[in-house]
PyMOL Python script that loads the backbone (N, CA, C, O; Angstrom):
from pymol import cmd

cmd.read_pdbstr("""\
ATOM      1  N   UNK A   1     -92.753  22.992-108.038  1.00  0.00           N
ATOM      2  CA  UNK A   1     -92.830  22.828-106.612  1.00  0.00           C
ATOM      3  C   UNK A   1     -94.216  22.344-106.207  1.00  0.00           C
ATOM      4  O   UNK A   1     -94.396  21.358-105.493  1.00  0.00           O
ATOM      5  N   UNK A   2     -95.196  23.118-106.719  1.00  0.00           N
ATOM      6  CA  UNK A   2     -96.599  22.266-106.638  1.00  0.00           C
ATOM      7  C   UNK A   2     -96.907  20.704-106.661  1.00  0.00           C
ATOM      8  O   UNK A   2     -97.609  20.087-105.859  1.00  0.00           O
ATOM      9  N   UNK A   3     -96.241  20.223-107.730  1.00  0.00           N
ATOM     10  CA  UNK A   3     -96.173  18.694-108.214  1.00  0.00           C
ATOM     11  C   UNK A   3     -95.028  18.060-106.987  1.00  0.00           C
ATOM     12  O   UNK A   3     -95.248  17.033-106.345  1.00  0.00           O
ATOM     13  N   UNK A   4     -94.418  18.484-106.916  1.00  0.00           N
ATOM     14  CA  UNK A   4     -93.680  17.835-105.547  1.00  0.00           C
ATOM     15  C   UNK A   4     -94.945  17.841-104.633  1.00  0.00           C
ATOM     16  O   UNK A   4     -95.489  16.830-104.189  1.00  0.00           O
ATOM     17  N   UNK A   5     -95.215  18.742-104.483  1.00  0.00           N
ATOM     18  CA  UNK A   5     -96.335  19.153-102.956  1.00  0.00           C
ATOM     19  C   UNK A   5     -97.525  18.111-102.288  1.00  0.00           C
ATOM     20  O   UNK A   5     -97.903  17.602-101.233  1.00  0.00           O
ATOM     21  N   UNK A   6     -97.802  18.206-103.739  1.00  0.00           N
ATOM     22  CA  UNK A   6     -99.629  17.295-104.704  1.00  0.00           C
ATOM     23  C   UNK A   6     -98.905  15.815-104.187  1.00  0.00           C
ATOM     24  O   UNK A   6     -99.544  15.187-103.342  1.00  0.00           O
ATOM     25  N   UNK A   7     -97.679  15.272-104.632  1.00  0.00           N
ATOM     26  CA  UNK A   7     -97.334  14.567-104.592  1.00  0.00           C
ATOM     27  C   UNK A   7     -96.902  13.392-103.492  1.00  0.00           C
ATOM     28  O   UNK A   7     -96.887  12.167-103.607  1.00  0.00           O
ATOM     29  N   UNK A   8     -96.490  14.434-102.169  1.00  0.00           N
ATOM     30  CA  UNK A   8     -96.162  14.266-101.412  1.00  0.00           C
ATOM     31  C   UNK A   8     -97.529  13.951-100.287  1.00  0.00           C
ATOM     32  O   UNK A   8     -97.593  13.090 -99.409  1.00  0.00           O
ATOM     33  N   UNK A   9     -98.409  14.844-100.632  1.00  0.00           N
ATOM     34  CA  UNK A   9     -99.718  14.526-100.254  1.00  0.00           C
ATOM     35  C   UNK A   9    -100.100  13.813 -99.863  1.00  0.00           C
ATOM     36  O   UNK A   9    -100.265  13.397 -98.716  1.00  0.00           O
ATOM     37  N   UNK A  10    -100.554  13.230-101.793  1.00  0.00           N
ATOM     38  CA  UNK A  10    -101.133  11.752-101.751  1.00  0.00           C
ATOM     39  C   UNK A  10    -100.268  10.774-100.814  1.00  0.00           C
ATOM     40  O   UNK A  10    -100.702  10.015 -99.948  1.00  0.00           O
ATOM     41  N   UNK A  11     -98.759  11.009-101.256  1.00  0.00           N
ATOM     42  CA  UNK A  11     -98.643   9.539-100.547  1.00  0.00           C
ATOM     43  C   UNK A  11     -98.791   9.344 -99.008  1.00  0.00           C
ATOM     44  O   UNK A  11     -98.901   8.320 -98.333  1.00  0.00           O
ATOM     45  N   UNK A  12     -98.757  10.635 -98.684  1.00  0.00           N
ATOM     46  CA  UNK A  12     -99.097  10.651 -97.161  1.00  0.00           C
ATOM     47  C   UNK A  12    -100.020  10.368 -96.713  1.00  0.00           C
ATOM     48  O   UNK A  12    -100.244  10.124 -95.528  1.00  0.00           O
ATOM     49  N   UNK A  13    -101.045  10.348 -98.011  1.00  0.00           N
ATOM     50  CA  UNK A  13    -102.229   9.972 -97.237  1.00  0.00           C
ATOM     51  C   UNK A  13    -102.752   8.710 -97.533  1.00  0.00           C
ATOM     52  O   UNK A  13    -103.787   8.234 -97.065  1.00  0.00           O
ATOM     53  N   UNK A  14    -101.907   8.136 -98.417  1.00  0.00           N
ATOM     54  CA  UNK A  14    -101.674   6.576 -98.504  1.00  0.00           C
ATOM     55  C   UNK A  14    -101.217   5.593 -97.781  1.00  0.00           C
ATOM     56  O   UNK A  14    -101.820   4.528 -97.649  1.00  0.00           O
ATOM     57  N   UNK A  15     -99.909   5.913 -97.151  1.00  0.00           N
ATOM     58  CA  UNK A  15     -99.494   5.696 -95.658  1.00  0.00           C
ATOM     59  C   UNK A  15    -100.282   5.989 -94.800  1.00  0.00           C
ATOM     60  O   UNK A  15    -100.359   4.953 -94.140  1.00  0.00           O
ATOM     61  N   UNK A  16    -101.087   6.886 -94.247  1.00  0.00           N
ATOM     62  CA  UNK A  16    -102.042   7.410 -93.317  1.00  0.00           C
ATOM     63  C   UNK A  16    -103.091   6.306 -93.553  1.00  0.00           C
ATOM     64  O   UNK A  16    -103.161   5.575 -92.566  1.00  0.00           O
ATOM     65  N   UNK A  17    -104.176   5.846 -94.841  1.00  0.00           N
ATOM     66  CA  UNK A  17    -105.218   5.508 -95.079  1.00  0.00           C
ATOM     67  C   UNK A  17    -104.311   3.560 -94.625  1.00  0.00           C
ATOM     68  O   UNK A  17    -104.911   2.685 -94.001  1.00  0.00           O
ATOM     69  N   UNK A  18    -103.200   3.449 -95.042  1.00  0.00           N
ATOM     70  CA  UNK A  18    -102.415   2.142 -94.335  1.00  0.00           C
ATOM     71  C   UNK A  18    -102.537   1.776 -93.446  1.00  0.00           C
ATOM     72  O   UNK A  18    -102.826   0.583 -93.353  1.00  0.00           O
ATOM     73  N   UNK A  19    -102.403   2.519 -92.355  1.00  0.00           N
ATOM     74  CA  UNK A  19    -102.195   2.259 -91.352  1.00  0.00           C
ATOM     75  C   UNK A  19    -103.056   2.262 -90.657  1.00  0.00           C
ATOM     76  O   UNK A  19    -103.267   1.364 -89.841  1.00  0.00           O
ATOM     77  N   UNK A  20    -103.828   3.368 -90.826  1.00  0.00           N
ATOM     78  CA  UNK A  20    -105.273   3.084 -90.481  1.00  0.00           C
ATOM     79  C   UNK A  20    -105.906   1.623 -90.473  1.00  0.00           C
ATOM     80  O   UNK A  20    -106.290   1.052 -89.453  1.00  0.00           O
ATOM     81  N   UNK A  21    -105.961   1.060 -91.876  1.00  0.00           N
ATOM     82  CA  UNK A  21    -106.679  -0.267 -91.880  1.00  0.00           C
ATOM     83  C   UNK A  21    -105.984  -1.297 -91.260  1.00  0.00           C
ATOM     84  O   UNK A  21    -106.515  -2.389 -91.055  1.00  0.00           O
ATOM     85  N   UNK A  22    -104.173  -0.891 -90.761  1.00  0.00           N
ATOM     86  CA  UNK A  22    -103.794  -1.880 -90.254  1.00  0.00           C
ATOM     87  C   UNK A  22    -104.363  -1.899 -89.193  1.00  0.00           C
ATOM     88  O   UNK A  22    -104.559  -3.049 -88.797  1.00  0.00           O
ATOM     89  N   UNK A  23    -104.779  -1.000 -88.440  1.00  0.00           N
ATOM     90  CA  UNK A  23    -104.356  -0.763 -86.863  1.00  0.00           C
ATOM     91  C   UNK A  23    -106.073  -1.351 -86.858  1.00  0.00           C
ATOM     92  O   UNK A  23    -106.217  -2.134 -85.919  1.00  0.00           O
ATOM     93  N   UNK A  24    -107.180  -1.186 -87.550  1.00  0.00           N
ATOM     94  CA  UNK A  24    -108.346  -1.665 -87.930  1.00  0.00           C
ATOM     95  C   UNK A  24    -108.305  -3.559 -87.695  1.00  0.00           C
ATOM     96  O   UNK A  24    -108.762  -4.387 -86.906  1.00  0.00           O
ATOM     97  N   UNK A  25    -107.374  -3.523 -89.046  1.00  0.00           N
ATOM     98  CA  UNK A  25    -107.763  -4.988 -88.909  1.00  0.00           C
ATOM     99  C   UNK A  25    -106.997  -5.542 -87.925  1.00  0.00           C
ATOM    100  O   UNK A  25    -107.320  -6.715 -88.110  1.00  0.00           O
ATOM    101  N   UNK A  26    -106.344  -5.571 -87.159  1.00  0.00           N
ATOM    102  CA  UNK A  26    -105.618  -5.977 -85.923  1.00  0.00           C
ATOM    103  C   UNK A  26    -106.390  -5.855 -84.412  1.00  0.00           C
ATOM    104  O   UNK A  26    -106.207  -6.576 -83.430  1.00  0.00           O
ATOM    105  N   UNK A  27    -107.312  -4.702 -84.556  1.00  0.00           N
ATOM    106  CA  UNK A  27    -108.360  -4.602 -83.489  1.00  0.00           C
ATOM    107  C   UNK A  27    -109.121  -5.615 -83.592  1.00  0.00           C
ATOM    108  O   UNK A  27    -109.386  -6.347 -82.639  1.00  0.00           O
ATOM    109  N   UNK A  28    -109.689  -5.818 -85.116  1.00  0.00           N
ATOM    110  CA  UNK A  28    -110.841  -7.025 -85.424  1.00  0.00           C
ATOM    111  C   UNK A  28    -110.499  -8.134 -84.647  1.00  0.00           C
ATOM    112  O   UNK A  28    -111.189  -8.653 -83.770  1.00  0.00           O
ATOM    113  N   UNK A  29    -108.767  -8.642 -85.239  1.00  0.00           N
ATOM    114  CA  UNK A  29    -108.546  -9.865 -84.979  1.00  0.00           C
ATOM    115  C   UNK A  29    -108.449 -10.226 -83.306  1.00  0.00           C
ATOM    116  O   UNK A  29    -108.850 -11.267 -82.786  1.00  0.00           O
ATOM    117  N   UNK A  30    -107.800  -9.066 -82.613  1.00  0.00           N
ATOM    118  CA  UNK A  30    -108.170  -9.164 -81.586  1.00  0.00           C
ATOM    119  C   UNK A  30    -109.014  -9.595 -80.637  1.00  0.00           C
ATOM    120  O   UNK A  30    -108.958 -10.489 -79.793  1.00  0.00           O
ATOM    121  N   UNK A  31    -110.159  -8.427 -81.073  1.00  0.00           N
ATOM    122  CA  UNK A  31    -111.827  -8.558 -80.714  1.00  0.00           C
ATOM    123  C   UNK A  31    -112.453 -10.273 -80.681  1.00  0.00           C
ATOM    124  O   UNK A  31    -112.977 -10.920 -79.774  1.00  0.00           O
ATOM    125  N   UNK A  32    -112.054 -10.678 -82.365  1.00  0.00           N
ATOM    126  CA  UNK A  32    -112.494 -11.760 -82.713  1.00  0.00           C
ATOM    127  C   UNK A  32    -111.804 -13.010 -81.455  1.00  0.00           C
ATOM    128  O   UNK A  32    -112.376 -14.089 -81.298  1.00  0.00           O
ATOM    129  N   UNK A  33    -110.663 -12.674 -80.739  1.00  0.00           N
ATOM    130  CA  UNK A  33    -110.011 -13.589 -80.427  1.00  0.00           C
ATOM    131  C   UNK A  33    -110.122 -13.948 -78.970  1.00  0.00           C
ATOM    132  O   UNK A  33    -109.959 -15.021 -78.389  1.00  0.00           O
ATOM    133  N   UNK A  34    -110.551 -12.349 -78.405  1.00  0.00           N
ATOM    134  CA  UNK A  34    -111.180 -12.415 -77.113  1.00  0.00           C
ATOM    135  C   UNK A  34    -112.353 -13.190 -77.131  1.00  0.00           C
ATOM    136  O   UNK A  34    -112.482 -14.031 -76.242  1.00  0.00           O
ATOM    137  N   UNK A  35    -113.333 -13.048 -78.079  1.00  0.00           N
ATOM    138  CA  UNK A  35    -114.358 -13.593 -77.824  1.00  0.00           C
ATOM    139  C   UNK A  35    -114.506 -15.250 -77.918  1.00  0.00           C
ATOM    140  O   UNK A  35    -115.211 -16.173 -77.511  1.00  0.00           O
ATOM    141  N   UNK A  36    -113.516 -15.012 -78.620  1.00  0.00           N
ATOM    142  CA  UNK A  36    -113.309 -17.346 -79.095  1.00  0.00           C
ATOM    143  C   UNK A  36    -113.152 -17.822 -77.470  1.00  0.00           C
ATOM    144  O   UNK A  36    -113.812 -18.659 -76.854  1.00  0.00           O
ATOM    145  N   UNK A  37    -112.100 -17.027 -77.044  1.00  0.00           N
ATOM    146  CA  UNK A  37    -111.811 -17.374 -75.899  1.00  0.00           C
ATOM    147  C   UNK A  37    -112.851 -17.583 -74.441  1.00  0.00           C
ATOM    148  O   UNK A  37    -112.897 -18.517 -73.641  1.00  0.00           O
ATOM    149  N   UNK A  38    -113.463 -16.565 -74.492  1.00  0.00           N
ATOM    150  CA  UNK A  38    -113.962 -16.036 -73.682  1.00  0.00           C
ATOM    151  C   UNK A  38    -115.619 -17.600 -73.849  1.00  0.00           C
ATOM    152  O   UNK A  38    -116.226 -18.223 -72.978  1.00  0.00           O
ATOM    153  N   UNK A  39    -115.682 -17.606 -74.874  1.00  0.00           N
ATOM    154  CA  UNK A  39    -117.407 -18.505 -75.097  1.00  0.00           C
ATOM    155  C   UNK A  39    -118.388 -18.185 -75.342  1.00  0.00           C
ATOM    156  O   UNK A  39    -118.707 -17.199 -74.678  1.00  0.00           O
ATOM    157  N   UNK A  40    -119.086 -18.499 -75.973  1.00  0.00           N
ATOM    158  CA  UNK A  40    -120.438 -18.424 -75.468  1.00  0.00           C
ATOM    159  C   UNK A  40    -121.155 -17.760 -74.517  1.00  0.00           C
ATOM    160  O   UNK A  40    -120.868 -18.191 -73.400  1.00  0.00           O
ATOM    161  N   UNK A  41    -122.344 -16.490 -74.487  1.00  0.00           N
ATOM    162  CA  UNK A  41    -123.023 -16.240 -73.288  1.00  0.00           C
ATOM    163  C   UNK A  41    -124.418 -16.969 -73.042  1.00  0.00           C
ATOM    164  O   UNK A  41    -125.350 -17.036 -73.843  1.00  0.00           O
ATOM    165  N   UNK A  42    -124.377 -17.314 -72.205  1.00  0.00           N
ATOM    166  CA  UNK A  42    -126.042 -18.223 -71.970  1.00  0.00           C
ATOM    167  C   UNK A  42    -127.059 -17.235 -72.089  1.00  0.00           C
ATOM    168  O   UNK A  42    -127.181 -16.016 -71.967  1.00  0.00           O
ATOM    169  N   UNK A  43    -127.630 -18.073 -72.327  1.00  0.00           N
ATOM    170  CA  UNK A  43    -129.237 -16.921 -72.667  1.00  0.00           C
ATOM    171  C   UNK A  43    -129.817 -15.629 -71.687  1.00  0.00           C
ATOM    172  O   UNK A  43    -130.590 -14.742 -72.048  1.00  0.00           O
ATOM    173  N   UNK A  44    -129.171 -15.815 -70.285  1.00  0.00           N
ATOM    174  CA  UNK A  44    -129.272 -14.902 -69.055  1.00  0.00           C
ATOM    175  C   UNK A  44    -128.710 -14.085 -69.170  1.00  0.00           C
ATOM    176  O   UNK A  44    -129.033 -12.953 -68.809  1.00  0.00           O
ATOM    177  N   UNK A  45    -127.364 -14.502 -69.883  1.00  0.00           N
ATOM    178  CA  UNK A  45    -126.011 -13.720 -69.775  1.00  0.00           C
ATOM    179  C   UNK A  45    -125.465 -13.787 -68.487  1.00  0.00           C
ATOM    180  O   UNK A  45    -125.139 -12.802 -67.825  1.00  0.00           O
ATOM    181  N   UNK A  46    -125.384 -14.765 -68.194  1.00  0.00           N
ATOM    182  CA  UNK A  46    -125.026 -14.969 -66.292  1.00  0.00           C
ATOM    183  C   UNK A  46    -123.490 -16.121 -66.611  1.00  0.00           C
ATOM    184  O   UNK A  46    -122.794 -16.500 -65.669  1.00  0.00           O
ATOM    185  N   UNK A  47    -123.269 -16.424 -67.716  1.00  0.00           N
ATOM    186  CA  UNK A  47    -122.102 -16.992 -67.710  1.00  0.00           C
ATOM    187  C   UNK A  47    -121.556 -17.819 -69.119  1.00  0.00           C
ATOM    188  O   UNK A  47    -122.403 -17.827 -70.011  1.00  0.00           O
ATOM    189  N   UNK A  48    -120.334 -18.478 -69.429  1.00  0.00           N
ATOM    190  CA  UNK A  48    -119.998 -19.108 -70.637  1.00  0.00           C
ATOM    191  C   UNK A  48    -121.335 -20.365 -70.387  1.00  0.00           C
ATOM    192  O   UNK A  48    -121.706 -20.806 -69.299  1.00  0.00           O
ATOM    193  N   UNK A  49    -121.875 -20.736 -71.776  1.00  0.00           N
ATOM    194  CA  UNK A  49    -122.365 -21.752 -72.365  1.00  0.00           C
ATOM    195  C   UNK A  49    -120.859 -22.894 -72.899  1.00  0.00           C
ATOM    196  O   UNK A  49    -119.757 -22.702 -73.412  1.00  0.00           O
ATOM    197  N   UNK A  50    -121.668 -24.119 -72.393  1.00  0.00           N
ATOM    198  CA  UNK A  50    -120.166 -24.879 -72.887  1.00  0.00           C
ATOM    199  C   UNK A  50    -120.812 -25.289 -74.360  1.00  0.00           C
ATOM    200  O   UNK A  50    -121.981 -25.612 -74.575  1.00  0.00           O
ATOM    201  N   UNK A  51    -119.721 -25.185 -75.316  1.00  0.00           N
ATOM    202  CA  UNK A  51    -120.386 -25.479 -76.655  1.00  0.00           C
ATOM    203  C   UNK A  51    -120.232 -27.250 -76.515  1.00  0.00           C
ATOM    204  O   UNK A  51    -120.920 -27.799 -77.376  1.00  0.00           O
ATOM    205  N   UNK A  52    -119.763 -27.862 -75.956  1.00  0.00           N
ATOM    206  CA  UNK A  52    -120.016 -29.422 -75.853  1.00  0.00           C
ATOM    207  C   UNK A  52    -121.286 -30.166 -75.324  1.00  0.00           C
ATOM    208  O   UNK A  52    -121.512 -30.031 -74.121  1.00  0.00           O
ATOM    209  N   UNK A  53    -122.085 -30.879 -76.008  1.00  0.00           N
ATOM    210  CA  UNK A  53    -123.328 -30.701 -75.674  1.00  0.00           C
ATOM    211  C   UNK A  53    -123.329 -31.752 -74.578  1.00  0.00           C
ATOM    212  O   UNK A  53    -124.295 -31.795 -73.816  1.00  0.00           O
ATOM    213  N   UNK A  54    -122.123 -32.767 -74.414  1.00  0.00           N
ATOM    214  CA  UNK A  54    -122.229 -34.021 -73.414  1.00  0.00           C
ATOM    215  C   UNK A  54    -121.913 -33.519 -72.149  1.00  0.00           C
ATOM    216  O   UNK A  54    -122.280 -34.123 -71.141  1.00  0.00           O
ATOM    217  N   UNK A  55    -121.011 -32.058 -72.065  1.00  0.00           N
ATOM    218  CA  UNK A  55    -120.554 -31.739 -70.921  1.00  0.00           C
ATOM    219  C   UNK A  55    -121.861 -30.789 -70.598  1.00  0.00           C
ATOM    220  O   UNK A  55    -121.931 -30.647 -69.377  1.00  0.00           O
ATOM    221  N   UNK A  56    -122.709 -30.231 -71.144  1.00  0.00           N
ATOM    222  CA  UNK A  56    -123.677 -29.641 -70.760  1.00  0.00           C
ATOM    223  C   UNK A  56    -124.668 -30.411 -70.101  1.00  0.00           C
ATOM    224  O   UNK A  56    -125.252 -29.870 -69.162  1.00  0.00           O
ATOM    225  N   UNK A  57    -125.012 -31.739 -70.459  1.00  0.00           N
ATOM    226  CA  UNK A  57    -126.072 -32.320 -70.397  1.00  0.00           C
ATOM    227  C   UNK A  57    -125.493 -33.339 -68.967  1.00  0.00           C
ATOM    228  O   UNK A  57    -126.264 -34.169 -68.485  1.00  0.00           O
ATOM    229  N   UNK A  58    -124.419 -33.194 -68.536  1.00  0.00           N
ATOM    230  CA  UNK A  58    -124.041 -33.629 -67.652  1.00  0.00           C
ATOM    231  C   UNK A  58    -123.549 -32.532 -66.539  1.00  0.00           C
ATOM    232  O   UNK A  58    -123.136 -33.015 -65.485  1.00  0.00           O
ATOM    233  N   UNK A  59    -123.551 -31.105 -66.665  1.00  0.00           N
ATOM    234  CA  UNK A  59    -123.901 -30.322 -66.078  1.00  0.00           C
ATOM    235  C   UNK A  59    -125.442 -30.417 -65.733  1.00  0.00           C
ATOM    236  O   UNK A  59    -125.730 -31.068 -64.729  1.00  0.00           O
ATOM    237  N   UNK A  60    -126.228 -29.968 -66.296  1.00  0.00           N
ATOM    238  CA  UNK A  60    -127.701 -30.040 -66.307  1.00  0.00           C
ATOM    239  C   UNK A  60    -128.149 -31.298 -65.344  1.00  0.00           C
ATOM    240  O   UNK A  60    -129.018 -30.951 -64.545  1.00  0.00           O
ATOM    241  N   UNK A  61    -127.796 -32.549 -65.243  1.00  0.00           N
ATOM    242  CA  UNK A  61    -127.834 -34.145 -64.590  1.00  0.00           C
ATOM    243  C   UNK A  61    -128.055 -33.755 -62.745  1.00  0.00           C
ATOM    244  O   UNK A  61    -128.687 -33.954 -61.708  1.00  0.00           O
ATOM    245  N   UNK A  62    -126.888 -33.019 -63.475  1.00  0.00           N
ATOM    246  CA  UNK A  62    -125.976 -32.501 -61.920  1.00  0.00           C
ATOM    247  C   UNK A  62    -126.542 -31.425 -60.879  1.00  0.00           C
ATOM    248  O   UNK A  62    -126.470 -31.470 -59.651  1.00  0.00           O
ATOM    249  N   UNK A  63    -126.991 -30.670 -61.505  1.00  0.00           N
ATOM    250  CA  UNK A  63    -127.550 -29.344 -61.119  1.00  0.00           C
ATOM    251  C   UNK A  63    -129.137 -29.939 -60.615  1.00  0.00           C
ATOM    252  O   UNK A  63    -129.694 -29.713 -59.540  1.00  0.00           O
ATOM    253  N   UNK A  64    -129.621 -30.738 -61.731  1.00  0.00           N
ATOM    254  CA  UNK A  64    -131.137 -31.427 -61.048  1.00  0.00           C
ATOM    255  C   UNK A  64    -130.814 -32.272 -60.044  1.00  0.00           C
ATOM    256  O   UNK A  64    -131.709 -32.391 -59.207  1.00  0.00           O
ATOM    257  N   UNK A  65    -129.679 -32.996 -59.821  1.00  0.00           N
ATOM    258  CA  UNK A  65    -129.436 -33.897 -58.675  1.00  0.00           C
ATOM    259  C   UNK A  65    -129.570 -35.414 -58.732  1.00  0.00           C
ATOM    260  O   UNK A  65    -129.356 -36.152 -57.771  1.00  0.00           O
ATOM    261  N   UNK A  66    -129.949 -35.816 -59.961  1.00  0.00           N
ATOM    262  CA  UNK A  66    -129.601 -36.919 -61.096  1.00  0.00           C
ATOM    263  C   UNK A  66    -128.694 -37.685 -59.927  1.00  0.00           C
ATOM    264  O   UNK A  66    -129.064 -38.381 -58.981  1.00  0.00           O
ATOM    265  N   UNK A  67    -127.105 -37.211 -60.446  1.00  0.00           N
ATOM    266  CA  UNK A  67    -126.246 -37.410 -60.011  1.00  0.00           C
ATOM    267  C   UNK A  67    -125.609 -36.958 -59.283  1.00  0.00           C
ATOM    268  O   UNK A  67    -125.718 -35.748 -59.085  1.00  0.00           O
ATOM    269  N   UNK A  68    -124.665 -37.728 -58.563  1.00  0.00           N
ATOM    270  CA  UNK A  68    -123.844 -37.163 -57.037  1.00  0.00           C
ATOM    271  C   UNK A  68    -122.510 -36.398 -57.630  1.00  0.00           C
ATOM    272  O   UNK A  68    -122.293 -36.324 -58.839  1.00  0.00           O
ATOM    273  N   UNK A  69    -121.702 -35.876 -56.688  1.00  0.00           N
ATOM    274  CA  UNK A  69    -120.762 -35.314 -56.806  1.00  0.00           C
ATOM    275  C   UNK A  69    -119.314 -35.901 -57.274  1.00  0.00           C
ATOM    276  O   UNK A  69    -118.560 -35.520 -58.169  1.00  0.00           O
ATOM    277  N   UNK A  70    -119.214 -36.883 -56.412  1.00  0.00           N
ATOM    278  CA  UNK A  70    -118.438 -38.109 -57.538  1.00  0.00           C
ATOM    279  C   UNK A  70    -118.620 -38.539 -58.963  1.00  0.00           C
ATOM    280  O   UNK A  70    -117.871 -38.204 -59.881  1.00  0.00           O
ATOM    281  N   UNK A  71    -119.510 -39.188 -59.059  1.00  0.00           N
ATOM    282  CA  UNK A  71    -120.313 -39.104 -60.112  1.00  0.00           C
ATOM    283  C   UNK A  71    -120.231 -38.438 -61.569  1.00  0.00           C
ATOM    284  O   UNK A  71    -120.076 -38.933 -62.686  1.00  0.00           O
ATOM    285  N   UNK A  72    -120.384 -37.204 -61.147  1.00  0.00           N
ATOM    286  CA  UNK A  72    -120.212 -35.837 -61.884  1.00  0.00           C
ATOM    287  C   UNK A  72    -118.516 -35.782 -62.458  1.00  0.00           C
ATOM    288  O   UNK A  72    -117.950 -35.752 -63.550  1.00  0.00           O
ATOM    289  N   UNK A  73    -118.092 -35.789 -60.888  1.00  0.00           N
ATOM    290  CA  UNK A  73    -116.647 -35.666 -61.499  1.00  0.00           C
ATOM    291  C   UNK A  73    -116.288 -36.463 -62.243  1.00  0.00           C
ATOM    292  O   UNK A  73    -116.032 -36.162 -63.409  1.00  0.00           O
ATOM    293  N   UNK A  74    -116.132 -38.090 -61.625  1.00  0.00           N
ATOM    294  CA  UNK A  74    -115.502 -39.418 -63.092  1.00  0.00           C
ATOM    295  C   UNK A  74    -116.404 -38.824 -64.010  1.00  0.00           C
ATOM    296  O   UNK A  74    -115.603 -38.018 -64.484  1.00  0.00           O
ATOM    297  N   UNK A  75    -117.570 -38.581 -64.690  1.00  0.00           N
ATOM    298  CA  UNK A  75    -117.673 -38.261 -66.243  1.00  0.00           C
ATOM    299  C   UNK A  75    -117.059 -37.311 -66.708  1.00  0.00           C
ATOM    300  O   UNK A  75    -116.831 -37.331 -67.917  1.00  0.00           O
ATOM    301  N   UNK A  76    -116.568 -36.104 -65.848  1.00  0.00           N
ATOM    302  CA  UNK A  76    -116.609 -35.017 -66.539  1.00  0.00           C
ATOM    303  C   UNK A  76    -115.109 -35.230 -66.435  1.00  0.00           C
ATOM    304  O   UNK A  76    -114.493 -34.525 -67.235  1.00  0.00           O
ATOM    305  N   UNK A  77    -114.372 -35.983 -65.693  1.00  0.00           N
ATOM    306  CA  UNK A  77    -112.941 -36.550 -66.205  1.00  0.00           C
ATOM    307  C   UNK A  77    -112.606 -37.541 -67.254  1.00  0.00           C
ATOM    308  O   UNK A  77    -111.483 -37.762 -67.707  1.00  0.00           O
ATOM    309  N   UNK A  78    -113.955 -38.229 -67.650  1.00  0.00           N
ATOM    310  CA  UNK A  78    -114.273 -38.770 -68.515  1.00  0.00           C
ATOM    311  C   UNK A  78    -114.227 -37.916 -70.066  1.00  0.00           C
ATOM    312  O   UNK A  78    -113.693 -38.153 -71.150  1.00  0.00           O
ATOM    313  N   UNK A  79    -115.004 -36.921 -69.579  1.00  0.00           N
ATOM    314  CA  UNK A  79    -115.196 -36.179 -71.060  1.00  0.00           C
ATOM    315  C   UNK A  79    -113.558 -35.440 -71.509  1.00  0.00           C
ATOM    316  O   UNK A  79    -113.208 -35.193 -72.663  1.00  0.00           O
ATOM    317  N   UNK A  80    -113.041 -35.286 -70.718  1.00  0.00           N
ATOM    318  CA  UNK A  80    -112.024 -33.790 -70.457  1.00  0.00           C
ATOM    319  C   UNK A  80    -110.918 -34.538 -70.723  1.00  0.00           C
ATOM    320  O   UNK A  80    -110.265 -34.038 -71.639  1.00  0.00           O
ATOM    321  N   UNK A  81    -110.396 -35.656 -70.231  1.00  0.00           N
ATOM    322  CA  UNK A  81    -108.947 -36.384 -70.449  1.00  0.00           C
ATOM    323  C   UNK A  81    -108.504 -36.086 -71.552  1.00  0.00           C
ATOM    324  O   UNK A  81    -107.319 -36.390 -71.419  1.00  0.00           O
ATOM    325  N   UNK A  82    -108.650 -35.598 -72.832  1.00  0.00           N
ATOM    326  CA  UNK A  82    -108.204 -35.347 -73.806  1.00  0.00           C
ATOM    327  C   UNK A  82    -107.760 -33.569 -73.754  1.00  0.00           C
ATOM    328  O   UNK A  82    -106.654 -33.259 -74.198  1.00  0.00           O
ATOM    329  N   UNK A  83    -108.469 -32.732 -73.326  1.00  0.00           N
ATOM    330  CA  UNK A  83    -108.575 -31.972 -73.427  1.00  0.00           C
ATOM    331  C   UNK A  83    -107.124 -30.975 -72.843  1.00  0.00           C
ATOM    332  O   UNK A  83    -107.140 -29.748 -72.937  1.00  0.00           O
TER     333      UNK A  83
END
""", "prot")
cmd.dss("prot")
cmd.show_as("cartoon", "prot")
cmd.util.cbc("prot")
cmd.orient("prot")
C-alpha cells in the first residue's frame, strides 16, 4: 500500500510541476505579446516610439514646423499605404 501511495505522489506532483510550467509559459507568451503590440516607450515614457525611422523623422519635421499639415499627411499616407 505504501508503493501505491509513493507512487501516486510523484505523479501528482508531476502533473502539478506540468501545469505549473504550462500556465508559466503561456503568461510569458502573453506578456511577450502585449508588449510587441503595445511598442516601444520613448525615453520620457510619455508614449509609443515608432520603430520606423522615416515615419519618425517625419514626425519630428512636423512637430518643428518644417512642414504643414497637409504636407505631413500625403507623406505619412505615403509611408503607410502598405500598411
Amino acid at each position: 500500500m505504501c508503493g501505491i501511495s509513493v507512487g501516486m505522489g510523484l505523479s501528482g506532483l508531476m502533473v502539478m510541476l506540468t501545469v505549473v510550467a504550462v500556465l508559466a509559459l503561456v503568461g510569458v507568451w502573453l506578456v511577450r505579446g502585449l508588449r510587441a503590440e503595445g511598442g516601444d516607450v520613448n525615453r520620457l515614457g510619455t508614449g509609443p516610439v515608432d520603430s520606423d525611422p522615416a515615419r519618425e523623422l517625419l514626425r519630428r519635421r512636423f512637430a518643428a514646423g518644417e512642414i504643414d499639415d497637409a504636407e505631413y499627411e500625403r507623406r505619412l499616407s505615403a509611408l503607410t499605404w502598405w500598411r
